[in-house]
C-alpha positions in Angstrom: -10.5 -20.4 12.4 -12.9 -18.6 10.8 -14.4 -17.6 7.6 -11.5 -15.6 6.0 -12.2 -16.3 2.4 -15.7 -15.0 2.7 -14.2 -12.4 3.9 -11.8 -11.4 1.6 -13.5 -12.8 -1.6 -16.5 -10.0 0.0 -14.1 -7.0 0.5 -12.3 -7.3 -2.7 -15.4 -8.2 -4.8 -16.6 -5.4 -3.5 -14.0 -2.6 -3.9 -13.5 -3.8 -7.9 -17.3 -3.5 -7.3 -17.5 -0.2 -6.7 -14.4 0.9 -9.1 -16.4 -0.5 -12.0 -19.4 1.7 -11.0 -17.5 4.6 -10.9 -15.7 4.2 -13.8 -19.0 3.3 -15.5 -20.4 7.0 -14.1 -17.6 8.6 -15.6 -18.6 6.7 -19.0 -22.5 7.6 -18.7 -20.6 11.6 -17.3 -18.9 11.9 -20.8 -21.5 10.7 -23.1 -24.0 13.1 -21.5 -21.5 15.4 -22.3 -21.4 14.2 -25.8 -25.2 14.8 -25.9 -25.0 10.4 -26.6 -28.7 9.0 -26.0 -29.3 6.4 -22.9 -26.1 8.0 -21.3 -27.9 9.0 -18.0 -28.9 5.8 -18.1 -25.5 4.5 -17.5 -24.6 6.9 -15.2 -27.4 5.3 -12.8 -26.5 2.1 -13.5 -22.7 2.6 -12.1 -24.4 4.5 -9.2 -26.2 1.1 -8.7 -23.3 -0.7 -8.7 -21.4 1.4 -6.2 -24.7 0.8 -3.8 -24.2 -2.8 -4.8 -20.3 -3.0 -3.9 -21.2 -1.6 -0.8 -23.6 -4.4 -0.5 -20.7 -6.9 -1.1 -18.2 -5.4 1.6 -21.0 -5.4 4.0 -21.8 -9.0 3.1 -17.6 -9.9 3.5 -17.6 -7.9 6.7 -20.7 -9.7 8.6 -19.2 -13.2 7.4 -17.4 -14.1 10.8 -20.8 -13.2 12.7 -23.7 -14.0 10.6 -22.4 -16.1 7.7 -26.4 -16.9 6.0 -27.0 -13.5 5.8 -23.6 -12.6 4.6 -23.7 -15.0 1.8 -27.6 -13.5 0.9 -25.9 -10.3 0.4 -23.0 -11.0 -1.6 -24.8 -13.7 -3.8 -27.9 -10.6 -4.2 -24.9 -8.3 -4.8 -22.9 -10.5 -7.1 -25.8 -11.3 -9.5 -27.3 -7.4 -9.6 -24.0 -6.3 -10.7 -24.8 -8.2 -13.9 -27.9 -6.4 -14.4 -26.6 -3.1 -13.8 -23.5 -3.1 -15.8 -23.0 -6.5 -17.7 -19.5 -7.5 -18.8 -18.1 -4.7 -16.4 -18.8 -7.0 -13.9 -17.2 -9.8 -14.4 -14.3 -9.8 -11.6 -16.5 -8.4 -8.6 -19.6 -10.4 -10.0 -17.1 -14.0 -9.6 -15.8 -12.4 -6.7 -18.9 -12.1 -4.5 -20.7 -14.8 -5.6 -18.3 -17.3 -4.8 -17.9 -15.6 -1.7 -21.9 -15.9 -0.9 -21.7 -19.6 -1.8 -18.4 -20.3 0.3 -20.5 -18.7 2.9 -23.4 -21.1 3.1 -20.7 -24.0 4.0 -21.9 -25.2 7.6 -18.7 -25.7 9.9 
């Protein structure tokens, strides 16, 4: 048996992940378009969080072979997401942290 639920709580953590930085782009895309101030801003912070839901599939993915270093990645990747885009990040952020900390179980 191996570590299926750091896995999965990686992969799906991390697809929500990047969803919410898309969507977030497209918010930062129309208030540039608006001419809204600090909306560039919020177009690189969804690009950051479609780097860091990247992070958080490669951290699900490596779980079976190399579970410390997955649970680095999803736990670095969980808590970023915060940063980046706050409350959007709520699912993915849950997600992948539990994930990294289900990952540092020794079996």
């Amino acid at each position: 048996m191996g570590r299926t639920a750091e896995l999965v709580l990686g992969l799906i953590g991390g697809i929500f992940g990047i969803l919410i930085g898309i969507f977030a782009m497209f918010v930062g895309g129309f208030g540039a378009v608006l001419g809204v101030h600090g909306a560039e801003t919020v177009t690189g912070l969804g690009f950051g969080a479609v780097i860091l839901g990247v992070i958080g599939i490669i951290g699900g993915a490596i779980a079976n072979r190399n579970n410390k270093a997955a649970g680095v990645l999803m736990l670095i990747s969980g808590i970023l997401g915060f940063i980046a885009v706050s409350a959007f990040w709520i699912i993915p952020g849950i997600l992948l942290i539990v994930g990294g900390a289900l990952a540092f179980r020794s079996k």
